[in-house]
C-alpha positions, 0 to 999 in steps of 0.5 A: 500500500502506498504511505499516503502521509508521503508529500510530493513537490508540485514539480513532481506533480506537473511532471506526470503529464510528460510521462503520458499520465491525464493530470487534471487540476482543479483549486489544488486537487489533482486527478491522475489518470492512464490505463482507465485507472486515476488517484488524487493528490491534494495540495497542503499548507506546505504547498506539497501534494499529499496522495487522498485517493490511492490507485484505483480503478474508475468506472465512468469517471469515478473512483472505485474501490476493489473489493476482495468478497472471497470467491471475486474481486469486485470494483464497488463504487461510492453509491454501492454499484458493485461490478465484477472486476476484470482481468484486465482492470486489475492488469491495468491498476498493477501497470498504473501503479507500479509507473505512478511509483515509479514517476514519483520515486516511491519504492515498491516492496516485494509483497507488493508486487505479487498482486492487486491489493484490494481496499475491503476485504470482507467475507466470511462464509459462517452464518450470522457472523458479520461478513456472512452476506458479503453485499449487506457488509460493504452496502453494495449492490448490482447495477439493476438493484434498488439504491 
């Protein structure tokens, strides 16, 4: 996971966009973007740039969450809209990831790199217990479900 109290230069910041990544910014907020995958870095006191949204993939413009129920791996979006994640937005986040540490300089440990790591893990298979019901945990819900 990356250490989210690290500060980058805004001259980090503004160099993302040479190296192919969408930078967009807005009253000190700055979305970054490539490989349908985004994070947010928010300007400081110290005119340094904090990471507040950590690697992730977007799903129409929006952060998402990846979440590890047990048995898939699911993106799960602010409103609870839960989508099956795909091969290919987790080989998508990985690359993103590992070329957002690389542009800031942030190293990247061995455990790290075996795979995607999800935000929420919450699953447990024994009745009653909290986890028990995978969706009523996280508060998500299929695309076609009621909000």
């Amino acid at each position: 996971m990356w250490d989210v109290e690290e500060r980058f230069s805004p001259r980090a910041i503004e160099s993302l966009a040479a190296l192919g990544f969408a930078v967009g910014s807005t009253r000190g907020v700055v979305r970054v973007e490539k490989y349908g995958c985004g994070a947010e870095f928010r300007k400081g006191t110290d005119d340094l740039y904090q990471m507040t949204i950590i690697p992730t993939i977007m799903l129409n413009g929006q952060f998402t969450r990846l979440w590890d129920a047990g048995y898939q791996k699911f993106l799960l979006t602010d409103e609870g809209l839960k989508v099956p994640a795909l091969a290919t937005h987790l080989k998508n986040l990985r690359k993103f990831n590992e070329e957002l540490r690389t542009a800031l300089g942030v190293p990247t440990f061995y455990n790290e790199a075996l795979g995607s790591v999800s935000q929420l893990s919450v699953y447990d298979r024994v009745k009653g217990r909290k986890g028990a019901v995978p969706d009523e945990t996280v508060g998500a819900h299929e695309a076609s479900g009621s909000h």
